[in-house]
C-alpha positions as CSV (number, residue, x, y, z in Angstrom):
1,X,24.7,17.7,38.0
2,X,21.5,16.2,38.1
3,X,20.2,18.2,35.2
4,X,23.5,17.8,32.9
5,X,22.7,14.1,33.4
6,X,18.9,13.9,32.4
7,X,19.9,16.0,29.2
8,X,22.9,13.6,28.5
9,X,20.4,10.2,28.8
10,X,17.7,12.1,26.6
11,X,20.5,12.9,24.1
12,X,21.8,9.2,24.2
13,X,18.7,7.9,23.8
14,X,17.2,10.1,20.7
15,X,20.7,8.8,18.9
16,X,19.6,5.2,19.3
17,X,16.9,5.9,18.0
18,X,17.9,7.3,15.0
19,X,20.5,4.2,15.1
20,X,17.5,1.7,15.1
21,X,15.5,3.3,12.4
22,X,18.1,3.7,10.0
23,X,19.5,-0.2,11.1
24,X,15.5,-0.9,10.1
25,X,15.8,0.0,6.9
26,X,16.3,-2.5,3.6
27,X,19.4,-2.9,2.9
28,X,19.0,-3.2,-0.9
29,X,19.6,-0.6,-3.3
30,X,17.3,2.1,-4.3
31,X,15.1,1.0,-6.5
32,X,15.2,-2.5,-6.1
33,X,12.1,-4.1,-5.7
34,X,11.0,-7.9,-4.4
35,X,10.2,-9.8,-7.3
36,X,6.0,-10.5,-7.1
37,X,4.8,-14.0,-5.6
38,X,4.0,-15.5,-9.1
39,X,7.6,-15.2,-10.2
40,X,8.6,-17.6,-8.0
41,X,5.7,-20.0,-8.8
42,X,6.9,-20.2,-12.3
43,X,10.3,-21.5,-11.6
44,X,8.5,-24.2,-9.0
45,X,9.9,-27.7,-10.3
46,X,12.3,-25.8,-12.5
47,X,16.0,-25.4,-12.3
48,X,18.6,-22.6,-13.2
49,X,18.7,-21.5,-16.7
50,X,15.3,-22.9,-17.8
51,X,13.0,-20.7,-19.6
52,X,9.5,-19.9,-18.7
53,X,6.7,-18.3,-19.7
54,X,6.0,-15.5,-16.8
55,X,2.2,-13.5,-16.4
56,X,3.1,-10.1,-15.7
57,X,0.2,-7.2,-15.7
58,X,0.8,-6.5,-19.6
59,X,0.3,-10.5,-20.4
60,X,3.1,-13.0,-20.6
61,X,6.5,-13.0,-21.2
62,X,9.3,-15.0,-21.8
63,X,11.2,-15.2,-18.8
64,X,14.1,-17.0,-17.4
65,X,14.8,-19.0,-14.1
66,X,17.4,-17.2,-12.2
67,X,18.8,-18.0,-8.7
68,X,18.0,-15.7,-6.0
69,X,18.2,-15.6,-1.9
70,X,14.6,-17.0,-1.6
71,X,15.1,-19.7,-4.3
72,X,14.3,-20.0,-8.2
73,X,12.5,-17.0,-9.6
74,X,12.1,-16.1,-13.3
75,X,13.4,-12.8,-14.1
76,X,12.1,-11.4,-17.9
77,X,14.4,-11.4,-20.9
78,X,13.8,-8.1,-21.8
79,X,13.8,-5.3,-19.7
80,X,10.2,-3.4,-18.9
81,X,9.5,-1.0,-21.6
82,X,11.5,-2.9,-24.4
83,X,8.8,-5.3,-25.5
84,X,9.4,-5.9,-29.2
85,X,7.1,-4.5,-32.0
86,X,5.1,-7.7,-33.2
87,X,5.0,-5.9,-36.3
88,X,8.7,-5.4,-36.9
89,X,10.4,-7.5,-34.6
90,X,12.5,-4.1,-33.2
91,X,12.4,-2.9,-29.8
92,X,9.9,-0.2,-29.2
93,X,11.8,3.3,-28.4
């Protein structure tokens, strides 16, 4: 009885762990990701709707103020990889 009852606490307690873990985990989508520190320094003094000029890694880009859970940040007009062609105006394919 003993035994029956050691293996039954060791097979509770592996199941909370999996619980925990899987309770530890984000729960946004896949593929979401947090929006980088200077996005929300953009939209400091700003309010909803106002457009801003935004640094990313490829230069800068115009870039509206958006509401989010953490306050203002500024979310690009144009999704990554859709940059217009300076020379024609077009999206890039």
């Amino acid at each position: 009885m003993k035994t029956k009852m050691m293996i039954l606490t060791v097979v509770v307690s592996m199941f909370a762990g999996i619980s925990l873990a899987q309770s530890a985990q984000p729960s946004e989508p896949a593929g979401v990701r947090e929006p980088p520190p200077q996005a929300y320094a953009d939209c400091v003094g700003k309010k909803t709707g106002d457009i801003v000029q935004h640094t990313t890694r490829e230069g800068k880009v115009a870039a509206t103020c958006v509401d989010s859970s953490k306050g203002l940040v500024a979310r690009p007009n144009q999704p990554r990889g859709n940059e217009p062609n300076t020379q024609t105006g077009q999206a890039m394919p």
